[in-house]
VOVEXDO-336216 format. One record per residue (C-alpha): residue number from 1; x, y, z. Coordinates in steps of 0.5 Angstrom, whole numbers. Layout:
R   num      c1      c2      c3
R   NUM       X       Y       Z
...
***
This chain:
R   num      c1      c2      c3
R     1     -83      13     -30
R     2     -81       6     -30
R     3     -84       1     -25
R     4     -79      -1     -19
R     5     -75      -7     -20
R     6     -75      -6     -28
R     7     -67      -7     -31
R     8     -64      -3     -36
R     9     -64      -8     -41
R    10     -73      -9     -39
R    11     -73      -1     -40
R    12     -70       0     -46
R    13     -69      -6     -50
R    14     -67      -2     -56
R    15     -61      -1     -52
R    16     -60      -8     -51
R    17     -60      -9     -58
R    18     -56      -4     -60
R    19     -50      -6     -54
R    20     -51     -13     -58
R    21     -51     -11     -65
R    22     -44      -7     -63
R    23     -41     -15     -61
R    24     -44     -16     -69
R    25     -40     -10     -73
R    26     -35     -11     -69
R    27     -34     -19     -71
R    28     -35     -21     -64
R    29     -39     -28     -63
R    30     -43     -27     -56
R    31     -48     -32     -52
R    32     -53     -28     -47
R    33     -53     -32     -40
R    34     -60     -32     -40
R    35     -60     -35     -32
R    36     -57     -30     -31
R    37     -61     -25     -35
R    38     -68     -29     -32
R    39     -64     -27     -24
R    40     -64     -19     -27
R    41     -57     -18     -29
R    42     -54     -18     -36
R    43     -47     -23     -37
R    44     -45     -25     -44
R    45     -39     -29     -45
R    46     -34     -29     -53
R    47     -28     -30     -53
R    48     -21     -26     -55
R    49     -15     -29     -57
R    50      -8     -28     -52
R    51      -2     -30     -54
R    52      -5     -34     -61
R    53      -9     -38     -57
R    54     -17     -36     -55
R    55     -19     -34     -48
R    56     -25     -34     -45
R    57     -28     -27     -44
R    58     -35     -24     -39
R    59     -37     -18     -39
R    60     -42     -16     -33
R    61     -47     -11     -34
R    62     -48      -6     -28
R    63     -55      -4     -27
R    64     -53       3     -27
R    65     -52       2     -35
R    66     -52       5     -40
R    67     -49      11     -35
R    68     -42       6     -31
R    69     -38       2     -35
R    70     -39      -6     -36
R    71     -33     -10     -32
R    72     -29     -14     -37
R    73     -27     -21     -34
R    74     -21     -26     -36
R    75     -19     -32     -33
R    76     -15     -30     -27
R    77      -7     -30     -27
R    78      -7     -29     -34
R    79      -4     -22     -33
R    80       1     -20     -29
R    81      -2     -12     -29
R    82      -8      -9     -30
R    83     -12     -15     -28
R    84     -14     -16     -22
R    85     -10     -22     -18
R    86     -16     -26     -16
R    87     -23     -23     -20
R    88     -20     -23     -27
R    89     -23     -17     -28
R    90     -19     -13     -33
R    91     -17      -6     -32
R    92     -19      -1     -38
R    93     -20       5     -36
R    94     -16      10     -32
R    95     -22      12     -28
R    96     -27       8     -30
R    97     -32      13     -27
R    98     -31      18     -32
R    99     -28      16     -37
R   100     -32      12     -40
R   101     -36      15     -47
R   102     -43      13     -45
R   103     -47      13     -51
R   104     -43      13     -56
R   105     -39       5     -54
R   106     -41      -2     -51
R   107     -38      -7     -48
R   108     -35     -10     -55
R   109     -32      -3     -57
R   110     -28      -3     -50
R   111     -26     -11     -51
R   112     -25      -9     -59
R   113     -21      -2     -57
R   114     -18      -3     -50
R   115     -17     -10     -49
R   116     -14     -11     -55
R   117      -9      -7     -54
R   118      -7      -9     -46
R   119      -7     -17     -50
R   120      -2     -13     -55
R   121       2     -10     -50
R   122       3     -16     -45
R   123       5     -20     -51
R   124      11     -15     -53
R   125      14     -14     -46
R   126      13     -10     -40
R   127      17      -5     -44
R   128      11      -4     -48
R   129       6      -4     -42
R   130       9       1     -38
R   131       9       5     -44
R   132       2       4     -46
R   133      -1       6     -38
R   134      -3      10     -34
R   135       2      13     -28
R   136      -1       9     -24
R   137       1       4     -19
R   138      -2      -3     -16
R   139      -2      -5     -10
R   140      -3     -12     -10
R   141      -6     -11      -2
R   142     -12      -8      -6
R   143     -13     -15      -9
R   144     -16     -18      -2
R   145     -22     -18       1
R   146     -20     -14       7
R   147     -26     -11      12
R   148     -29      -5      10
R   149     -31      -2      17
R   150     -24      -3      21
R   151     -16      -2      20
R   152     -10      -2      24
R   153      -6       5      24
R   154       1       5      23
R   155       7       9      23
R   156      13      10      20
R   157      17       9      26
R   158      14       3      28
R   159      14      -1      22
R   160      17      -7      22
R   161      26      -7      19
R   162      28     -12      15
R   163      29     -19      17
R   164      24     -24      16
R   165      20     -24      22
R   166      19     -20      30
R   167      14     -18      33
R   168       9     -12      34
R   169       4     -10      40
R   170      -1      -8      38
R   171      -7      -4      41
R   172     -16      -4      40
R   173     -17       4      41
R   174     -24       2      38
R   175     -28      -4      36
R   176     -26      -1      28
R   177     -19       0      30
R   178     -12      -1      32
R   179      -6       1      32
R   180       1      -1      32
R   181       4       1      39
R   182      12      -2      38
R   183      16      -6      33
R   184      21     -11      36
R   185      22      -6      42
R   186      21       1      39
R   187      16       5      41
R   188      12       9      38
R   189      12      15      40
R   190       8      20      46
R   191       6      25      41
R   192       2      19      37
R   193       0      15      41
R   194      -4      20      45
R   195      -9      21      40
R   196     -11      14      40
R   197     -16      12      45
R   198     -14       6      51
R   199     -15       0      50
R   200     -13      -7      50
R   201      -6      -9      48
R   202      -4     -16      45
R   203       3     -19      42
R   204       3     -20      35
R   205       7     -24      31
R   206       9     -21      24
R   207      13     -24      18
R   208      16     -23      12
R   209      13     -26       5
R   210      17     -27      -1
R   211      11     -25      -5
R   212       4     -24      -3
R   213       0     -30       1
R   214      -6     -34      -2
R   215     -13     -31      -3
R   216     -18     -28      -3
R   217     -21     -28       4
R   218     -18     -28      11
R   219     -21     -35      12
R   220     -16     -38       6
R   221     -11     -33       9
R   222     -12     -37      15
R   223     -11     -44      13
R   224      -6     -43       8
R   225      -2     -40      15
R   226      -4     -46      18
R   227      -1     -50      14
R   228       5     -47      13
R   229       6     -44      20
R   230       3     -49      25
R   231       3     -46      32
R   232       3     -39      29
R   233      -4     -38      30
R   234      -8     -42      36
R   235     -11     -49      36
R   236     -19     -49      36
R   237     -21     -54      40
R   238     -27     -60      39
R   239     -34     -56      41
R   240     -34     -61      48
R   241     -28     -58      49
R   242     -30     -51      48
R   243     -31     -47      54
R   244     -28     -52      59
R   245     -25     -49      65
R   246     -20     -55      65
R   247     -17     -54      57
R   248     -13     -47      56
R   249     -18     -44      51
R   250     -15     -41      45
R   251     -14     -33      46
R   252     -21     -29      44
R   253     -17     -24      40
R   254     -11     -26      35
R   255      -7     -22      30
R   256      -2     -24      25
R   257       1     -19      20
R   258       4     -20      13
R   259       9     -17      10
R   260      11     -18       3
R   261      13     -13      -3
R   262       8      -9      -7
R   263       8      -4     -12
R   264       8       4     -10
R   265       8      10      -8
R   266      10      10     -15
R   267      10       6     -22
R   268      14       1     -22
R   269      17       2     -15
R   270      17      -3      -9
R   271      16      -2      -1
R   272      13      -6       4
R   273       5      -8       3
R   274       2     -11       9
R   275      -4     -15      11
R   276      -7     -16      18
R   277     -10     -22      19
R   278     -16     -22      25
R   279     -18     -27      28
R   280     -23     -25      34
R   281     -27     -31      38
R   282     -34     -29      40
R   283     -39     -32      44
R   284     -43     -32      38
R   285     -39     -33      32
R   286     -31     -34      31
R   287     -29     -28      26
R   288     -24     -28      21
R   289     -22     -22      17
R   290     -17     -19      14
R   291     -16     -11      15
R   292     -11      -6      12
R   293      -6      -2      14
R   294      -6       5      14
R   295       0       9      13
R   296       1      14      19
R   297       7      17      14
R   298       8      25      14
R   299      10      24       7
R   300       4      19       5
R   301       0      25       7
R   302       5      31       3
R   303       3      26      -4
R   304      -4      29      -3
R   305      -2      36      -4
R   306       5      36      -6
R   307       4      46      -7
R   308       3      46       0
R   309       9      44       2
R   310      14      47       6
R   311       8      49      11
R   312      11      43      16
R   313      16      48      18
R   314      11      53      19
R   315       8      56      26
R   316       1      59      27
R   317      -2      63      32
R   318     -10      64      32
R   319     -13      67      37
R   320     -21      66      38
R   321     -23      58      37
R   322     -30      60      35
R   323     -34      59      29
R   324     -28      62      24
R   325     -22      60      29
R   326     -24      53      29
R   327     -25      52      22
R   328     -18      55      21
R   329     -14      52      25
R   330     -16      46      24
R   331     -16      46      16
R   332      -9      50      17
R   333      -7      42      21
R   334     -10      38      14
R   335      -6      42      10
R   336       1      41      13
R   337       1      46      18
R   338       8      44      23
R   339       6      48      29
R   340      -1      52      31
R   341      -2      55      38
R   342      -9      56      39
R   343     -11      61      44
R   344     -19      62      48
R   345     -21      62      54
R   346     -28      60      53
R   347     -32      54      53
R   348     -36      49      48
R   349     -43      50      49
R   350     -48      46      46
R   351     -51      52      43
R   352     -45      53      38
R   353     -45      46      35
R   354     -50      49      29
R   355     -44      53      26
R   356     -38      50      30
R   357     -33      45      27
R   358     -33      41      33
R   359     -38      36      35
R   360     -43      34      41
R   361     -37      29      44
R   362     -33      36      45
R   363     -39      39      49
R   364     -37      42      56
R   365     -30      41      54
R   366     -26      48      53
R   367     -25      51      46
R   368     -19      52      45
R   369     -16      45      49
R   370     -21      41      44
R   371     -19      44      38
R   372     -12      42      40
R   373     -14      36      40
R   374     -18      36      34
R   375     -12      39      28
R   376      -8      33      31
R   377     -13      28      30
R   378     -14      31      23
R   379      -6      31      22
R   380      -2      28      28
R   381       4      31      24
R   382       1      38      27
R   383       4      40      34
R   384      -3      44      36
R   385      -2      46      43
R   386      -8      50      47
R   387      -7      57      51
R   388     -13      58      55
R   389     -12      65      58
R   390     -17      71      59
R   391     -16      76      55
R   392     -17      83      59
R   393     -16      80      66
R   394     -14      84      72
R   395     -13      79      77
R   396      -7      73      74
R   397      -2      70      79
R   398       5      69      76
R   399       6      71      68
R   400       1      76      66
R   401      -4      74      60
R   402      -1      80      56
R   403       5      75      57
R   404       4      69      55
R   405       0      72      49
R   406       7      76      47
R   407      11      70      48
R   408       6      66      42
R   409       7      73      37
R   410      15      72      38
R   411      14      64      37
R   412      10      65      31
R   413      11      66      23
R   414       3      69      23
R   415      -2      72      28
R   416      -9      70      26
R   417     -15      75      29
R   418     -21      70      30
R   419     -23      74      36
R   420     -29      78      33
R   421     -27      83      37
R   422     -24      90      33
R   423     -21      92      40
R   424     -17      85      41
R   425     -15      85      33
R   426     -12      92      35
R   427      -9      90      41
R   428      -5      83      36
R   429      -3      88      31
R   430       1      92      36
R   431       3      86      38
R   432       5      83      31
R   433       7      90      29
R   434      13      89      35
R   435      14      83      33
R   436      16      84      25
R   437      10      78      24
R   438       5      79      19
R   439      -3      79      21
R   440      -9      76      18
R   441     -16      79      22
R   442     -22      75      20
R   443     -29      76      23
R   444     -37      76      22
R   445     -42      82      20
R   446     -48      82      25
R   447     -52      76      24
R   448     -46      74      19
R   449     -50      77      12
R   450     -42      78      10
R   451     -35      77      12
R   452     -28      80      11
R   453     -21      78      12
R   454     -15      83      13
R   455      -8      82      12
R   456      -3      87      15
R   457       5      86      13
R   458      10      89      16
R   459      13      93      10
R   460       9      91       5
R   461       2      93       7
R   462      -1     100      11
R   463      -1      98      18
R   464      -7      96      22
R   465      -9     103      25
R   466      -9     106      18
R   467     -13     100      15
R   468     -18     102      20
R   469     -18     110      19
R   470     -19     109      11
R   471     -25     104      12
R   472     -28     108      17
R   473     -27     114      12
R   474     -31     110       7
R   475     -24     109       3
R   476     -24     102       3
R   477     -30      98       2
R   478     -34      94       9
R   479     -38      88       9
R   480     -46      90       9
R   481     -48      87      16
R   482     -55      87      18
R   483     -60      89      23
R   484     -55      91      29
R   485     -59      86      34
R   486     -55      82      39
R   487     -58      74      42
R   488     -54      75      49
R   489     -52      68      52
R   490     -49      67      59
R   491     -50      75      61
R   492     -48      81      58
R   493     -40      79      58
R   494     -41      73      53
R   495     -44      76      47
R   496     -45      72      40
R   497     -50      74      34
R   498     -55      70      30
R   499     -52      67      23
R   500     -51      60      20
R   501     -45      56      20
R   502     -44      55      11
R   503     -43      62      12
R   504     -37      62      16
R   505     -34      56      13
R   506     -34      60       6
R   507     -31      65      10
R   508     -25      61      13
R   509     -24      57       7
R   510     -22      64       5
R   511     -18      66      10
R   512     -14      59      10
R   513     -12      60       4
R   514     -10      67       5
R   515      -6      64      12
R   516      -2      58       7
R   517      -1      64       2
R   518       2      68       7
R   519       7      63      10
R   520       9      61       4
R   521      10      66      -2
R   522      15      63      -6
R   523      12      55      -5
R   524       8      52      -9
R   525       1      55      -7
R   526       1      62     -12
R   527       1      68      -8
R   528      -6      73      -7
R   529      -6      79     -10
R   530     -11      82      -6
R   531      -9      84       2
R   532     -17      85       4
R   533     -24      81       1
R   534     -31      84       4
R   535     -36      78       2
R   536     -43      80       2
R   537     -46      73       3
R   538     -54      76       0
R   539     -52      79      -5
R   540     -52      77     -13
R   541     -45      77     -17
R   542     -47      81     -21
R   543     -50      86     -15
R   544     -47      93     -18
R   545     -50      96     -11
R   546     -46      92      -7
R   547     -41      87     -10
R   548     -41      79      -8
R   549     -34      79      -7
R   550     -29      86      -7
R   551     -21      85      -6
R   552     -17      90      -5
R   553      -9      91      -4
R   554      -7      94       2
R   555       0      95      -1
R   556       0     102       2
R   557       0     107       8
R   558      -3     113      11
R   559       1     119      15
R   560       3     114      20
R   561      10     112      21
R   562       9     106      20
R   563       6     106      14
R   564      10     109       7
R   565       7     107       0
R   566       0     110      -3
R   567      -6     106      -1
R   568      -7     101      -7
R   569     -13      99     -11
R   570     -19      96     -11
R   571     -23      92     -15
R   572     -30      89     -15
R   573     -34      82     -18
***
């Protein structure tokens, strides 16, 4: 073990020596910043030639070396590409994380290799750059140094058009957030706007730039906004005139948003940057920030998993908005779902919170409501709608229970049974066997030691009752359950069994993916070839007695009518 505090170079000096003799056989003439050194960091200066004329180069040492990269710097501006617009840092990896070969190069390998190359590249033209770089863009917005703990959410359809200046009004939803709620008089819409707290809502002016502002910071955004603007942004007053009740006070809250050209989404593309500049009055300080927008975009959101595509136009029903059913609804929202109706009658209590995908701000609130809630915020592109009916009531006024859960089976592309109940799964596979719809049953064994997921499709698979009657036969496999003890919450009529929640979520995420596969068989998501898992969560891969996972085809039918091919394989890992 080496003593706290110690560096890299103090540790190993071996690796130093090593790290400089590379500058050496490499023919790179190094001078060690030894004041640096003494303050516990490694800096070495040389130089490169750029153009025919020599540049000088420095490399800064992470104390995370040898495993992270050192940071390669040049004078700022000398390259349009790949080096960053105001630290001079260049770009020489892909991914700089995982792309550097520790322990087989140093720094000057990097500058010998990598940075050669760029310097020969930027020489020949943006032709030869473009050809030697990745397909990456770069998006001059990142260059700032923008706040970290706060941003303004903006949607497509209140950004701002094509002239040269307008206004937004823009709401504090949170003292992290902000959100732009109208753009020259066009307002975003109901359905996003409801996902984001109250809050005080302020006029702010937008201009177009013809190429980004000065910078770094917020603060030499400011001024240079100041000068070029003035009355843009309020007067500050002399400190004896502060706080006087005679002289209007400047406003305690101010924003300016700055739009200018940037490359994206793709290589070599333009579409609008933006930067938000913050200026915020408090008694203690006055603050001045830069934020970054944050694309509130269907199709910025469809970039990130481009096989799931499609899905947008899909509509779910998921009956139980427990454990699995929360899990799956709200993972079905994340990617991509267009319509989710989620139907329970329960309420969150605080002792579903140790497996539930929901949080303690969700308690006392009903489950299914609050999971509405939750798959919009985590896709606002997500109609999810809460049906709270109790399923097997006798007493209704108006639209039976029974109803209204044939009428979301009619609207639905896919049922999903999250119930834990068999009697409820057997009532939605009448339902969706009516209905020509598919049924996807997921549910827990006793004190979740393991879990099954069943699809049943019309004229695909067997029917449900016939999966039911082959299971019980032992014909097709069951999940290992264990002991048969029931912890009983709020009375006998609200039944619920020990198990931890990392069990379930292995099995929702399984049921998600199978949902996705079944909404789409020819998208972009490859297709299951099993209708039926059983994961026995206690049990080894290779368990001969009792598998870790079995699949199964259910492309078969028994004697029933609804049922018509011979019962498929099964297949155990």
């Amino acid at each position: 073990m080496t003593e706290e505090g110690d560096t890299w170079f103090e540790r190993w000096p071996e690796l130093l020596e090593w790290e400089l003799d590379r500058f050496a056989t490499r023919g790179i003439e190094v001078e060690v910043d030894l004041e640096a050194r003494a303050a516990g960091r490694l800096l070495v200066c040389c130089q490169a030639r750029f153009r025919g004329e020599p540049v000088a180069i420095e490399v800064r040492y992470p104390s995370e070396y040898p495993e992270l990269p050192p940071l390669v710097f040049g004078p700022p501006g000398l390259m349009d590409r790949h080096q960053h617009l105001f630290g001079g840092n260049f770009c020489l990896l892909e991914r700089p994380l995982d792309d550097w070969p520790a322990g087989s190069w140093g720094a000057a390998d990097l500058i010998a290799e990598r940075l050669a190359a760029l310097f020969r590249d930027t020489e020949a033209g943006p032709d030869a750059v473009r050809a030697g770089e990745a397909p990456t863009p770069e998006p001059v917005s990142r260059y700032f140094e923008a706040a970290n703990d706060a941003s303004v959410m903006l949607a497509e359809e209140v950004r701002p058009g094509n002239g040269d200046q307008g206004m937004l009004r823009v709401r504090r939803c949170a003292p992290h957030m902000f959100v732009v709620t109208e753009c020259d008089g066009r307002p975003l819409s109901d359905h996003l706007a409801g996902l984001f707290s109250a809050g005080e809502e302020i006029p702010v002016p937008w201009l177009r730039l013809s190429s980004p502002p000065p910078g770094p910071s917020g603060a030499e955004v400011a001024r240079w906004l100041t000068d070029e603007r003035p009355g843009l942004l309020a007067a500050e007053l002399p400190a004896r005139l502060a706080n006087s009740k005679r002289v209007k006070q400047p406003p305690r809250l101010e924003l300016c948003a700055l739009v200018f050209p940037e490359e994206g989404p793709e290589t070599g593309e333009l579409h609008d940057g933006y930067l938000f500049l913050l200026v915020e009055r408090r008694p203690e300080q006055k603050v001045v920030a830069l934020l970054r927008a944050q694309s509130l975009s269907r199709t910025e959101r469809g970039r990130r998993a481009p096989e799931l595509a499609g899905l947008e136009s899909r509509r779910v029903l998921v009956v139980g908005a427990g454990t699995l059913g929360g899990d799956i609804a709200v993972e079905l929202a994340k990617a991509g779902l267009g319509h989710l109706e989620i139907v329970d009658y329960d309420m969150l209590e605080l002792g579903n919170l140790m497996r539930h995908r929901l949080g303690l701000d969700y308690a006392g609130t009903a489950k299914a409501r609050a999971l509405a809630l939750a798959a919009r915020r985590a896709n606002p592109f997500c109609t999810a709608t809460a049906t709270e009916v109790q399923l097997g009531a006798v007493e209704w006024s108006g639209q039976s229970s029974l109803q209204t859960l044939e009428g979301g089976v009619r609207a639905a592309d896919l049922v999903i049974d999250a119930s834990g109940s068999h009697q409820l799964a057997k009532l939605l596979a009448r339902l969706a066997e009516e209905s020509g719809k598919p049924l996807l049953s997921a549910w827990m064994s006793e004190g979740f030691w393991g879990a099954e997921i069943a699809r049943i499709r019309p004229d695909q698979t067997m029917c449900w009752n016939c999966f039911v009657a082959l299971q019980r036969r032992g014909e097709l496999a069951s999940a290992e359950a264990g002991p048969p003890e029931q912890v009983v919450a709020e009375g006998c009529s609200q039944p619920t069994t020990a198990g931890a929640g990392f069990d379930a979520a292995e099995a929702s995420a399984v049921a998600t993916r199978l949902a996705v596969q079944t909404l789409q068989p020819a998208g972009g998501y490859p297709d299951s070839t099993w209708d039926h898992a059983v994961l026995n969560f206690r049990r080894e891969a290779d368990d001969l007695e009792v598998p870790r996972v079995i699949t199964e085809s259910l492309a078969g039918g028994g004697d029933c009518e609804s049922c018509r091919v011979a019962v498929g394989s099964v297949s155990g890992r």
